[in-house]
N, C-alpha and C positions, 0 to 999 in steps of 0.2 A: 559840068557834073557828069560822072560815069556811071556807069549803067548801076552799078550796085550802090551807089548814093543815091539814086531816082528808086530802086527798091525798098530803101529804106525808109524813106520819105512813104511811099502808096503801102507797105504791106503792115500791119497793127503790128506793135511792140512784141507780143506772144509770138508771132510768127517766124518775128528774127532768131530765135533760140537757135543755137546753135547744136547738133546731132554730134555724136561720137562718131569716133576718127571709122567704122563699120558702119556709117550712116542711118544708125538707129540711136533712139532714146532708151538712157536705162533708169531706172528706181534706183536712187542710190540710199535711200534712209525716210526713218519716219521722223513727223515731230508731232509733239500732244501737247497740247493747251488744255489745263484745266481752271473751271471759273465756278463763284458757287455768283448768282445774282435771283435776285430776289427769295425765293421760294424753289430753285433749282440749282441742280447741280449742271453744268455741264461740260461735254468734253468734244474738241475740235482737232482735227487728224492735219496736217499739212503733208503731202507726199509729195518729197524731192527728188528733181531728177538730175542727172549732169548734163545736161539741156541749160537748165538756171529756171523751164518750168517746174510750177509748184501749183500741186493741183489740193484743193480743200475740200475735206468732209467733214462732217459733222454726227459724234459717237455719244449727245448725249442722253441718257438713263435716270430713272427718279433713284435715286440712292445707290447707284451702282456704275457709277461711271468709272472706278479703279478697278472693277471687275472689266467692263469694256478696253482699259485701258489693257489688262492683262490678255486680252484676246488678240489685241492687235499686236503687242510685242508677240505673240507666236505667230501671226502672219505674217512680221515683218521679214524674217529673213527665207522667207517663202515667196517674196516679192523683189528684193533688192538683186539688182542687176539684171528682172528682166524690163521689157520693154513695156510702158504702161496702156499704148493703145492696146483695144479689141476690149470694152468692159465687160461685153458677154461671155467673151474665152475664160476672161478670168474670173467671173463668178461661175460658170462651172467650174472651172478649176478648184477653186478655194470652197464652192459648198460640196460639190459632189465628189470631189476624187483627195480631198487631202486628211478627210478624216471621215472614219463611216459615223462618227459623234459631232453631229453637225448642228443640231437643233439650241433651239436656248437662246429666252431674251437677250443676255449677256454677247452670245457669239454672234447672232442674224444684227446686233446692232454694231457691231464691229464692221462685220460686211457688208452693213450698210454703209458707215461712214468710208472704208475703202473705197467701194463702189460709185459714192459719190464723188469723191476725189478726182479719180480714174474719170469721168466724163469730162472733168474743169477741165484736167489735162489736155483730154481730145478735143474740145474744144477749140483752146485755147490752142494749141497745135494748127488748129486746122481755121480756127479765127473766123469760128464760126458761133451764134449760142447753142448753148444746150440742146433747147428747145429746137433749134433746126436743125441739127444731127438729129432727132426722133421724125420727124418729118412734120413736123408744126410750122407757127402755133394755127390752133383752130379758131384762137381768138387771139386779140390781144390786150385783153385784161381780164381779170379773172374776180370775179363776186366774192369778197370776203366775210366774216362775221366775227365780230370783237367777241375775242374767249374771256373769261375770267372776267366778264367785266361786271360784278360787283363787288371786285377787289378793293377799289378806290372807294364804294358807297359808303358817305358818312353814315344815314341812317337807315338800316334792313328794315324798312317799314313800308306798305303798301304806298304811300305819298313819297317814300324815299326811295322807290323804283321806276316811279312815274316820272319825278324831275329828272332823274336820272336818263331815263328813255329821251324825252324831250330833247334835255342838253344832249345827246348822241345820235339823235336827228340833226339837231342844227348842224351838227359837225360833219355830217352826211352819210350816217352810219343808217344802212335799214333791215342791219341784222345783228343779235347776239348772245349771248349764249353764258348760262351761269349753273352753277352747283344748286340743287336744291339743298336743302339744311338737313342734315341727320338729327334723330335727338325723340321726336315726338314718334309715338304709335302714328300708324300710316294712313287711317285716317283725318287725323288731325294735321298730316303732315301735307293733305289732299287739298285739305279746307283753306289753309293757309295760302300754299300759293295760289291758289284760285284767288281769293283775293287779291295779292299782287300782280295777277295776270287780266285781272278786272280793273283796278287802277291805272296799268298799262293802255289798255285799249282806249279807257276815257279818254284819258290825257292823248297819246299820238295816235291814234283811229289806227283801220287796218295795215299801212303800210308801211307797215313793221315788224320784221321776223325775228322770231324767238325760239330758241333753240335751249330744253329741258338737259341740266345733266343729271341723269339719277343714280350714279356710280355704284352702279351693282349691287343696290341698296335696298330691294324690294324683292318678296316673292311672286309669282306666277300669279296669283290669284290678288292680291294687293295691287301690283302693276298694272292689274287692267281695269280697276277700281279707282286707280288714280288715271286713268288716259281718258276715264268717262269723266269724271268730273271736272279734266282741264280741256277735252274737247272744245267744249262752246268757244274757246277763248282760241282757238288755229294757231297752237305750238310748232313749229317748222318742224321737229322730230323731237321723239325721245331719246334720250341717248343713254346705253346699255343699264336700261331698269332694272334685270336679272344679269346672274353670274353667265359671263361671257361663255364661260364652260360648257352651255347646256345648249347647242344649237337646236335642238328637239322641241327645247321648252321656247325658245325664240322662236319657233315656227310659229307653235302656239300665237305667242304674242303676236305676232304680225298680223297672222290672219284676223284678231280679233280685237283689235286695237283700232281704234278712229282716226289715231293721231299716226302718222307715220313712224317707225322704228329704224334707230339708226345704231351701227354699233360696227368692232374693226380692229380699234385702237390698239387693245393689245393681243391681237391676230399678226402671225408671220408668216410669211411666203405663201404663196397660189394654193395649195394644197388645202392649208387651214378656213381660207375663202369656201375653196371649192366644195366643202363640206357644207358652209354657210348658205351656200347660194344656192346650193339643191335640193334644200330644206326650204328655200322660199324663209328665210328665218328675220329677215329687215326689208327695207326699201329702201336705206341706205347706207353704204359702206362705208369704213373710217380709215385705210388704213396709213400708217405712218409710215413714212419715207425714210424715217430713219429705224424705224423695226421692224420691217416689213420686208427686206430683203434690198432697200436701195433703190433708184432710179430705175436698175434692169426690172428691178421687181416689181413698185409699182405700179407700171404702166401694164402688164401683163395681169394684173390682178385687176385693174379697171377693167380692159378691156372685154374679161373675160364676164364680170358683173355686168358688161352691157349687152350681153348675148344672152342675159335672165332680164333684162326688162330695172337693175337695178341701178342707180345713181351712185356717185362718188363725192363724197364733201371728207377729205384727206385732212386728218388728226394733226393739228400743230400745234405747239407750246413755249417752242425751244429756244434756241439760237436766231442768227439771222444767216446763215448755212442751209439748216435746218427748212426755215420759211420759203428761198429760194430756191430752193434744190424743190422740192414739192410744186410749187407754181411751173417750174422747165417742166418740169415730168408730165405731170399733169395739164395741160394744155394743149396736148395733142389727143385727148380722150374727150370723144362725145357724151360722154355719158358726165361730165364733171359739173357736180351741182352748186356747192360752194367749196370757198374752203378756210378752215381755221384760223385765226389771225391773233397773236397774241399784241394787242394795239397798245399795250401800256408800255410796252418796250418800246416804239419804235422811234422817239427821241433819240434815246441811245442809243439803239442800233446803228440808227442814223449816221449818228456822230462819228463812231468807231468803223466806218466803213467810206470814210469820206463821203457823206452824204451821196449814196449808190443805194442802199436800203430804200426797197419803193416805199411808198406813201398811201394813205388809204385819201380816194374821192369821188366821192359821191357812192359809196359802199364799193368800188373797186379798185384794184392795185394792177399797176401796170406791170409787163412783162418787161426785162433787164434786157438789152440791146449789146452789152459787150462780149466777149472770147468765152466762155466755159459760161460759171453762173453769171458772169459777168458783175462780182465784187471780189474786193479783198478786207482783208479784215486787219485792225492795227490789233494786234493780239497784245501785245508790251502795254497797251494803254486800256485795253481788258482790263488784263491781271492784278495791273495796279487800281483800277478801281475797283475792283472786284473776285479778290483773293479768294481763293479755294478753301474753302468752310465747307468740307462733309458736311451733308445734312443726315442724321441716322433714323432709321426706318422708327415711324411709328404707326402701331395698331390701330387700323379706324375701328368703330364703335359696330358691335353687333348687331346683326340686323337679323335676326331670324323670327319666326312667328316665335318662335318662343320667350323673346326678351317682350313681344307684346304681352303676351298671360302673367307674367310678371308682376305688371306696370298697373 
C-alpha cells in the first residue's frame, strides 16, 4: 500500500476533495430545494464547489421562502468563483459592503442560510464539526422542548392536556411548549388555561416544564393579568405576550411579571438584540439561526445576552438544517438555556437524512460527531414526499382592547 492509499484509508471522505489546479476551493453554483411539509414552507440552499464539497443551509420563512429564494439568486453570482472558507470575511462582505439596503426578514434569512452552508463547508474541509471550529462543545447535549406540541391533541380539554403531558413524560420529554388559543376576551382567555395548567400539574407534579406561547397577542396591561394568574402553576417563560416592536413596553413587562419573559424570534442581527437587552426587556432570548444573521450571528448575540445576566433558549421550527445548525452554534454559549425542538418531525427527518437526525432522550439531543453539521439530506425523496404547495399569508385575528369592548 503507498503512501496515498494509507491517506485515504485515515483521512474522512470530506477531506479527500480535491482543490483547484491554484490550490484553492471555488463556489461554482447554487442549488435550492423547495418543500412545503406540514404547516411550512420551506427552503434548503446546497452550495457547490469544484472541490465535489457541498456545503448545506437552510433559507426557510413562513410564507416567503420564493422571496428568500430571490435574495439568494442575487448573491449568487456575488459568491461563485470565490473561495468558500473564512464565514466571517464573508458575511461582512455580503451584509455590510454589497449593498447599503441590507436589512429585511427576507435578506438576513438568505445570509443566514449562506452562512450556514459556508461553515458545512469549512468543516467538512477541515474534517472537523461545526461545533469545534467555534471552540466547543460546552456540552454535549443540549436540553430540548417539544414545540407545537398540542398539534397531535385529540381533545383541547384540560383532561386532554394532562394525558397528553403524561404520555410525553414517559417518552422522556420534561419540557414543552404550545400556542395559547386566540378567540376569547383576555380574561377568560386567563381563566382557561389556568385550568389546563392545573390539570397539568395534577396529573405529572412539578417536573415538568412548560413553555406559554402568547403570539403577540395581548396588551401591556392584559399580559400582566394573565402572568399573575398563571404564576401559581411555574410556566418556564412566556413567550412574546406583546408586539415584539415595543422593547420599552417589554421592559415593563419583565420587570413586572412573576413568570419569566422570553421573546427574539423575529429579531435579526446583534443590533436589534442589543436594543433588547439594554432595556432589561426579557430574561430570555429567542433568536433564530436562520433569521438572525446565521451561525456568525447567533453566537455573537448569545454571547453578548450573557454579559446582561440573560439566557438563550434559540427559536426552531423548521427543517432538519435548520435544528442542526442551532444545536453546533449554540453549544459553545454558556448562557444556553434550552432549545426549540420541533419533535413531530423527527421520524421524518430521521428517515430523509439516513438516520443522522439526533433523537430526543430523556429531554436531550445529542450533538452530531461528523465534518460540518455532520448530515446530509436526500433532498429527491423530500420533494417527492413533500411537493412545494405555497402556503399564502393569512390574517390572524385582532387582538386589541378594542375588539374586547366589542364583545
Amino acid at each position: 500500500m503507498n503512501r496515498r492509499e494509507l491517506l485515504s484509508l485515515a483521512l474522512p471522505a470530506a477531506m479527500q476533495a480535491q482543490p483547484g489546479r491554484d490550490g484553492r476551493v471555488k463556489i461554482t453554483k447554487f442549488v435550492i430545494h423547495k418543500m412545503t411539509h406540514r404547516w411550512r414552507d420551506l427552503l434548503f440552499l446546497e452550495v457547490h464547489t469544484d472541490s465535489g464539497l457541498i456545503g448545506l443551509g437552510e433559507g426557510s420563512l413562513a410564507t416567503r421562502v420564493d422571496l428568500v429564494e430571490t435574495a439568494l439568486r442575487w448573491l449568487e453570482p456575488n459568491m461563485v468563483g470565490l473561495d468558500p472558507a473564512g464565514p466571517e470575511q464573508h458575511w461582512d462582505r455580503n451584509y455590510w459592503r454589497l449593498s447599503r439596503w441590507r436589512n429585511g426578514p427576507d435578506i438576513v434569512t438568505a445570509l443566514s442560510a449562506l452562512d450556514i452552508a459556508l461553515w458545512d463547508i469549512e468543516g467538512q474541509r477541515l474534517g472537523v464539526p461545526v461545533w469545534r471550529l467555534l471552540g466547543g462543545p460546552l456540552r454535549s447535549e443540549t436540553r430540548v422542548y417539544f414545540t407545537h406540541w398540542n398539534n397531535e391533541l385529540p381533545a383541547r380539554t384540560p383532561e386532554g392536556f394532562a394525558d397528553r403531558a403524561a404520555k410525553s413524560k414517559a417518552e422522556g420529554w420534561n419540557a414543552v411548549k404550545w400556542p395559547v388559543a386566540r378567540g376569547d376576551v383576555e380574561p377568560a382567555r386567563a381563566r382557561e388555561i389556568a385550568k389546563t395548567l392545573d390539570a397539568i400539574r395534577k396529573r405529572v407534579g412539578d417536573d415538568f416544564d412548560f413553555g406559554l406561547e402568547l403570539y403577540e397577542s395581548f396588551s401591556l396591561r392584559s399580559a400582566l393579568e394573565f402572568a399573575r394568574t398563571v404564576a401559581p402553576y411555574r410556566p418556564m417563560f412566556l413567550e412574546e405576550p406583546i408586539w415584539r416592536e415595543m422593547p420599552g413596553a417589554f421592559a415593563e413587562m419583565a420587570a413586572k411579571s412573576p413568570v419569566p419573559i422570553a421573546t427574539g424570534e423575529g429579531l435579526q442581527l446583534r443590533h436589534e438584540f442589543a436594543h433588547l437587552l439594554r432595556v432589561r426587556g426579557c430574561q430570555i432570548i429567542q433568536p433564530d439561526v436562520l433569521h438572525c444573521g446565521g451561525i456568525t450571528e447567533i453566537r455573537k448575540i448569545a454571547h453578548m445576552a450573557e454579559v446582561h445576566g440573560v439566557e438563550i433558549a434559540p427559536h426552531q421550527c423548521y427543517g432538519p438544517i435548520a435544528h442542526v445548525a442551532s444545536l453546533a452554534a449554540t453549544t459553545v454559549c454558556k448562557n444556553l438555556f434550552i432549545q426549540e425542538w420541533e419533535a413531530d418531525d423527527d421520524a421524518v427527518y430521521a428517515e430523509l437524512t439516513g438516520g443522522k437526525y439526533p433523537r430526543q432522550k430523556n429531554g436531550m439531543v445529542p450533538l452530531l460527531h461528523g465534518p460540518g453539521l455532520g448530515l446530509r439530506v436526500n433532498f429527491p425523496e423530500f420533494a417527492k414526499r413533500f411537493p412545494y404547495k405555497p402556503r399564502k399569508p393569512t390574517a390572524a385575528p385582532s387582538f386589541t382592547y378594542y375588539d374586547e369592548l366589542k364583545k
